[in-house]
C-alpha positions in Angstrom: 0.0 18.0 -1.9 3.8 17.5 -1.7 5.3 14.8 0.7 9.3 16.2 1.9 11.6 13.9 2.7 11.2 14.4 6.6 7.7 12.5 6.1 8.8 10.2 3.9 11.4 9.3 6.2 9.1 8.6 9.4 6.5 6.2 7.2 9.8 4.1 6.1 10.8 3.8 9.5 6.9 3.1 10.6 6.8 0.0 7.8 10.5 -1.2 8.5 12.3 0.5 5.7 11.9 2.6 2.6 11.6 -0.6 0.6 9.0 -1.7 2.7 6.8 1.7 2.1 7.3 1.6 -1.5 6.0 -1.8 -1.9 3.1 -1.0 0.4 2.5 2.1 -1.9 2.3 -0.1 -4.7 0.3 -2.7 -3.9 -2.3 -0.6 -2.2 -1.9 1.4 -6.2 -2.6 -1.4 -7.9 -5.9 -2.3 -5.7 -7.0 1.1 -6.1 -6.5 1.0 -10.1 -8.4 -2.4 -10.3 -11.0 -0.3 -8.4 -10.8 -0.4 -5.1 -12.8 2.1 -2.8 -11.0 5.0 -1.7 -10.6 4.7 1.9 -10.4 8.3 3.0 -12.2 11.3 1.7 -9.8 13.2 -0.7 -10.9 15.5 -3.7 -7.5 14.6 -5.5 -7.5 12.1 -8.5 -4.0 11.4 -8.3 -3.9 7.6 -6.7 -0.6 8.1 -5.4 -1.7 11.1 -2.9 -4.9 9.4 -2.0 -2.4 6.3 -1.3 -0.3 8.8 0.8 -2.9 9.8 2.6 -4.4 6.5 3.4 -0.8 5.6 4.7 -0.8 8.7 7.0 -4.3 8.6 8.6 -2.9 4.6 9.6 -5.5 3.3 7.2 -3.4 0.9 4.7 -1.3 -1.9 6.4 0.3 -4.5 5.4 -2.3 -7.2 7.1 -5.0 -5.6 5.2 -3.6 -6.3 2.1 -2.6 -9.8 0.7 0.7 -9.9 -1.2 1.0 -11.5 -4.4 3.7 -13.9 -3.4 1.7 -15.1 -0.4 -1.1 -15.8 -3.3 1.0 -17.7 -6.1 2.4 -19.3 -2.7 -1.4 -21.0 -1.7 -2.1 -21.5 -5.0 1.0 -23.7 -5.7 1.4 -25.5 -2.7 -2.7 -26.6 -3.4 -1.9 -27.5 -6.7 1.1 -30.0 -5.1 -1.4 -31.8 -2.5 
């Protein structure tokens, strides 16, 4: 399963920007390493294509997963209070 640079292309502009994508890829990575549920049905055991294909079939946003900076964020600003 091979991604070309066409399709790459068209997620980055989808999430705002390559940078964008590749954190998305990553933090939906790490979830999935810590053991998250897959959340589509794909015989491949390479994380990064079943991340990929998540992404495609519109099943990984950004709302649906919470940023660690937005977490160190609510932790600190309860620790100030």
């Amino acid at each position: 399963m091979t991604q070309n640079y066409t399709e790459i292309d068209q997620l980055a502009e989808k999430f705002g920007g390559r940078y964008k994508l590749t954190v998305l890829i990553q933090k939906r990575l790490k979830e999935l390493v810590k053991g998250g549920q897959k959340l589509v049905d794909l015989e491949d055991r390479n994380l990064i294509n079943i991340v990929m294909e998540e992404i495609r079939q519109g099943k990984v946003t950004f709302e649906g997963l919470e940023l660690e900076g937005e977490k160190e964020g609510k932790k600190s600003k309860k620790k100030s209070d």
